[in-house]
C-alpha positions in Angstrom: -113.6 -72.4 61.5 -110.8 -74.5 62.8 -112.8 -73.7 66.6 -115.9 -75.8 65.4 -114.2 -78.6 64.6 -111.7 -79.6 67.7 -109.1 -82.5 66.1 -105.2 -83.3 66.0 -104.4 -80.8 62.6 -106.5 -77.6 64.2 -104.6 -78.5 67.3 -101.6 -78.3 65.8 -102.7 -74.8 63.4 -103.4 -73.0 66.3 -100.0 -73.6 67.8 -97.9 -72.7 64.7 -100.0 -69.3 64.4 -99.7 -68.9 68.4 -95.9 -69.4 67.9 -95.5 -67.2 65.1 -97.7 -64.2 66.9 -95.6 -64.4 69.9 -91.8 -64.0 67.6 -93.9 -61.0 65.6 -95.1 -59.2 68.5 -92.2 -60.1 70.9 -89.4 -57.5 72.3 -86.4 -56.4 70.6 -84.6 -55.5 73.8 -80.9 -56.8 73.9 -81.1 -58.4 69.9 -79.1 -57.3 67.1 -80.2 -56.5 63.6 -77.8 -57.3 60.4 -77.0 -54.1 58.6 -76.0 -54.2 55.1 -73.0 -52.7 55.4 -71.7 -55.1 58.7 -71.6 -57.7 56.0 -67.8 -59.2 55.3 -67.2 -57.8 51.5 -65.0 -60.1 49.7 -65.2 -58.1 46.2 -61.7 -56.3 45.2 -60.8 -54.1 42.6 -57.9 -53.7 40.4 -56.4 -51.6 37.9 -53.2 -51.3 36.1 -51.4 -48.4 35.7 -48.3 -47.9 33.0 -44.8 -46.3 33.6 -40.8 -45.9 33.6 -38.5 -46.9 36.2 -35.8 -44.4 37.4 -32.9 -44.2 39.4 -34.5 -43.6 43.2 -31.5 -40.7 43.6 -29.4 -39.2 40.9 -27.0 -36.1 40.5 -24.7 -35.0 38.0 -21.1 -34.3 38.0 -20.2 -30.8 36.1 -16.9 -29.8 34.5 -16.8 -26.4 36.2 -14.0 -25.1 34.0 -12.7 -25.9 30.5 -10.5 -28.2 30.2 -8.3 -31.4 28.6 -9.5 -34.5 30.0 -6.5 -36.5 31.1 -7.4 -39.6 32.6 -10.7 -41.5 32.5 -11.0 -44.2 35.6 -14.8 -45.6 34.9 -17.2 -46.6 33.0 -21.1 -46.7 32.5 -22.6 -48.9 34.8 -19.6 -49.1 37.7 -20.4 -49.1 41.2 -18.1 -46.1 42.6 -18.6 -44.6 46.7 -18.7 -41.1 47.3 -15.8 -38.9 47.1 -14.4 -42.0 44.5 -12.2 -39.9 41.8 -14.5 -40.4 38.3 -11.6 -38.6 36.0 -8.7 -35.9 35.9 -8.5 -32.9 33.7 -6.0 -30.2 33.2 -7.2 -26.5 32.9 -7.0 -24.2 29.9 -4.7 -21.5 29.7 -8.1 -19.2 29.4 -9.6 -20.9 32.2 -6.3 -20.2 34.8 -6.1 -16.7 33.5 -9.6 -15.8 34.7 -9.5 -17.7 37.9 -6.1 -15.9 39.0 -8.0 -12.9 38.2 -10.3 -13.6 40.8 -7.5 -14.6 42.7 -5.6 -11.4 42.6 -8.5 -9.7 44.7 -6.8 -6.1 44.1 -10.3 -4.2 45.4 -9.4 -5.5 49.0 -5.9 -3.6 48.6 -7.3 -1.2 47.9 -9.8 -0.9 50.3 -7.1 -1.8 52.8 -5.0 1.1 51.7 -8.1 3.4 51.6 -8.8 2.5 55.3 -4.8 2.8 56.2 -5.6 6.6 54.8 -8.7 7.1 56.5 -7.1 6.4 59.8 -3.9 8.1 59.6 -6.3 11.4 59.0 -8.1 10.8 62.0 -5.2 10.8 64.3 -4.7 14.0 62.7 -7.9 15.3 63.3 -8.4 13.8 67.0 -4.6 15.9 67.7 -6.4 18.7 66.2 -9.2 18.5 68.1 -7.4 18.0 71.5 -5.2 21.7 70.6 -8.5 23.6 69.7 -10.1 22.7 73.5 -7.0 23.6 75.2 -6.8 26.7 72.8 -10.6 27.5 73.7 -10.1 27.2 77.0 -8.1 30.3 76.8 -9.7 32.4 74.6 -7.3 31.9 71.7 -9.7 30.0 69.5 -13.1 29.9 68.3 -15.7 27.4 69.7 -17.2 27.4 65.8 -13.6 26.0 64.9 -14.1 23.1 67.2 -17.2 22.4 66.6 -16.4 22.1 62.6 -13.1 20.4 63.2 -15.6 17.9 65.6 -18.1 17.5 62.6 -15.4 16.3 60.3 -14.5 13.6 62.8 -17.7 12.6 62.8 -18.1 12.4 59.6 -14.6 10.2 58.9 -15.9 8.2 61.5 -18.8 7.0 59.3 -16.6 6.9 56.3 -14.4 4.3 58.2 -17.4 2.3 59.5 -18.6 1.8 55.9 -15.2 0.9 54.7 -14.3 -1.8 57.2 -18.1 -3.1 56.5 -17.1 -3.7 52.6 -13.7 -4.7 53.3 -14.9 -7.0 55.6 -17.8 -8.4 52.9 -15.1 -8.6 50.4 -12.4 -10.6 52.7 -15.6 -13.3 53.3 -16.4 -13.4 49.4 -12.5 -13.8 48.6 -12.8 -16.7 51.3 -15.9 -18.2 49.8 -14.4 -18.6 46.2 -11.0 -20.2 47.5 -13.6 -22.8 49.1 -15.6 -22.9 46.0 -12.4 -24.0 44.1 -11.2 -26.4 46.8 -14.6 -28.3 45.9 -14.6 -27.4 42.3 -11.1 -28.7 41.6 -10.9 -31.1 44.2 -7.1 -30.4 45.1 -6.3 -27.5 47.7 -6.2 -24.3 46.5 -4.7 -20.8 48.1 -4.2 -17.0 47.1 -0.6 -17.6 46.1 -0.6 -21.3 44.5 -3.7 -22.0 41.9 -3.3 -25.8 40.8 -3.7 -26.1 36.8 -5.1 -29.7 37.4 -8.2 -31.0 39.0 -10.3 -34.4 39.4 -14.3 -34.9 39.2 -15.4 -37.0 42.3 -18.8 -39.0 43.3 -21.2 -37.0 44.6 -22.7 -39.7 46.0 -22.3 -43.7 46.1 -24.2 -45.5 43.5 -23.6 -46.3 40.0 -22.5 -44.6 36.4 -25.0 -44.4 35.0 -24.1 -41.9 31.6 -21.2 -40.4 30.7 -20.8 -37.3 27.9 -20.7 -38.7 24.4 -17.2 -36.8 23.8 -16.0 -38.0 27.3 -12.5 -39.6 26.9 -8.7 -38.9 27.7 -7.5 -36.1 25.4 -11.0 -34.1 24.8 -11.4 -30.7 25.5 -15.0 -29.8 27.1 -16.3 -27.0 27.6 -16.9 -25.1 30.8 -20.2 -25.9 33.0 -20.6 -29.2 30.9 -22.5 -32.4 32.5 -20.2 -35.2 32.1 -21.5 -37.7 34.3 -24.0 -38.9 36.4 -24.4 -41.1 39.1 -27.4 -42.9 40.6 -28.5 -44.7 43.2 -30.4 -48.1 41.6 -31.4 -49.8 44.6 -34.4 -49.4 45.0 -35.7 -47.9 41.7 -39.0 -46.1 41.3 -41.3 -45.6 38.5 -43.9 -43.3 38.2 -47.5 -43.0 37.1 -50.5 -41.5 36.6 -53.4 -42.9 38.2 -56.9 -41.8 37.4 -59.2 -40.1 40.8 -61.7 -43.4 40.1 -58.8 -45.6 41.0 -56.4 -42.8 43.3 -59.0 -43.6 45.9 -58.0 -47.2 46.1 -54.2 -46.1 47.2 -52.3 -45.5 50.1 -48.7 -45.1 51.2 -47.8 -48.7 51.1 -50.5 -50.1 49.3 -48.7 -53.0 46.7 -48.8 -54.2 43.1 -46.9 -56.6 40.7 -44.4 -54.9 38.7 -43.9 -56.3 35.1 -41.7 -55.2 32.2 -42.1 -55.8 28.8 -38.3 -56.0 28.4 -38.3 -59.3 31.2 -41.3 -61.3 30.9 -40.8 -63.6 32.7 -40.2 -62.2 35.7 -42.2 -60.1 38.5 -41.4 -57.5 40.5 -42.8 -56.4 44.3 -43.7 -52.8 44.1 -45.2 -50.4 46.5 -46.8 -47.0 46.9 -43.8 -44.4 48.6 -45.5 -41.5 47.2 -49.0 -40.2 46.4 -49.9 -36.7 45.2 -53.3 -35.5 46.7 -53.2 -32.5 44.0 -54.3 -33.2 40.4 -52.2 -33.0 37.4 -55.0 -30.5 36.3 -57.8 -28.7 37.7 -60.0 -27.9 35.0 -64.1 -29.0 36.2 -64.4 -30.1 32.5 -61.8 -32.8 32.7 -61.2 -36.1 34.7 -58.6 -35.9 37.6 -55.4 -37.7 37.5 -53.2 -37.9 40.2 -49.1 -38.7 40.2 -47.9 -41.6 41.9 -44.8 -43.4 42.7 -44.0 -46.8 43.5 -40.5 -48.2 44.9 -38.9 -51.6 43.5 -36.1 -53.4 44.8 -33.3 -53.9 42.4 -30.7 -55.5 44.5 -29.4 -57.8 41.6 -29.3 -54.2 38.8 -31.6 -56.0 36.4 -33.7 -52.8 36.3 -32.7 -49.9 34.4 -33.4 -46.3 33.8 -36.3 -45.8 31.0 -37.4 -49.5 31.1 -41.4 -49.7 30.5 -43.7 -51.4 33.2 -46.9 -52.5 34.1 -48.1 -52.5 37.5 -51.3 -54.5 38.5 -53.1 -53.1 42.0 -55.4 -54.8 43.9 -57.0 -53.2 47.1 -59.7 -54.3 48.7 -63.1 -52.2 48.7 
């Protein structure tokens, strides 16, 4: 025993194992312990997802009647502004025949003459109506003739009230359609003069990006037809599918390096400006993938509509 034989070492013995009872047994008031979780994490994750870019905004311009093409002002690709004339066409003689019939709107005259009618018999009966009283009051006609001559009043009343109602509906629908072809032939249009020409206008400022195969001065087209469409290119977006293991990972804003297998060489910023928190599917049986979108800007049009990319994402754990 290091107590029977006093010397330097089981001096020095006892005073480590003093030391080391007194950190083992000593308070833990005002001392903080590590957690695990405390601990700076500097492992990442990433994952690449696959996809196609797109116009960011796109809308087509329909031919809403058929017609010749006359003039052709752009081409695919053209930077136009809203409202910028696209082409000019000249309507068929089928297609001005059944817009004048529209036009003609002979149900309000009618309506208009029915209501004319309606009114002129109900000064009639309000004079009749005013001569049986007087002739009640003396006794020289029946109070059941009144009261019938009354009833019929009544009734044309509510005849007239339903007639003004669809005359008035029909007036508003007549107005509607004049508006409608204001927008749809782009030239002002009235009751008594229909244009035979029109123009197709930008919807929107951005660039051509398709035209209709048979789209060119002297085609006919058919009615309803798509003929162009224009599209906003900066920024682009491309979508993808990004599985739940990995959806986790994203947030709005959350970035990646955008690479195309058209342009190598270069790289591309993109960033998360949409994330669905639905699944493409729902099944228990199947994994969970989850749509997602990323904007790119494109402010020198080297991105296109369709081209295929890669997008790397790293997000910290």
């Amino acid at each position: 025993m290091w107590m029977n034989f006093p010397g330097k070492n089981s001096r020095r013995r006892a005073t480590a194992v003093g030391l080391l009872l007194g950190l083992l047994l000593a308070p833990t008031h005002g001392m903080t312990q590590a957690n695990p979780s405390d601990r700076p994490q500097n492992k990442s994750i990433q994952f690449t997802l696959t996809g196609k870019l797109a116009c960011s905004l796109k809308q087509p311009v329909i031919l809403p009647f058929q017609a010749l093409i006359t003039s052709l002002t752009v081409q695919p690709g053209q930077r136009v502004a809203q409202g910028e004339v696209l082409a000019r066409y000249r309507l068929t003689p089928e297609a001005v025949w059944q817009i004048r019939q529209r036009l003609v709107a002979s149900h309000i005259k009618e309506l208009e003459a029915r209501q004319a009618g309606l009114q002129r018999k109900r000064g009639e009966l309000e004079s009749k109506v005013k001569t049986l009283k007087k002739l009640a009051q003396e006794n020289l006609a029946s109070r059941q003739s009144l009261a019938q001559v009354e009833r019929e009043l009544q009734n044309l009343s509510q005849e007239q009230k339903a007639v003004q109602d669809r005359l008035q509906g029909e007036r508003q629908l007549h107005q509607d359609y004049l508006a409608l072809l204001n927008k749809q032939l782009g030239v002002p249009v009235n009751s008594s003069r229909l244009p035979v020409e029109g123009v197709l206008k930008a919807p929107l400022g951005g660039q051509v990006i398709w035209l209709h195969p048979e789209l060119r001065e002297g085609a006919e087209l058919k009615a309803m037809e798509p003929v162009f469409q224009v599209g906003v290119m900066d920024p682009m977006i491309i979508r993808a599918q990004v599985h739940e293991m990995e959806a986790v990972h994203l947030s709005l804003g959350s970035r990646g390096d955008l690479t195309l297998e058209t342009l190598p060489e270069r790289k591309f910023a993109a960033a998360v400006s949409r994330l669905s928190w639905t699944p493409l599917s729902a099944a228990p049986d199947q994994p969970s993938y989850y749509e997602v979108e990323f904007t790119v800007a494109n402010t020198d049009l080297s991105l296109r509509e369709g081209l295929k990319g890669r997008i790397v994402v790293g997000a910290a754990r």
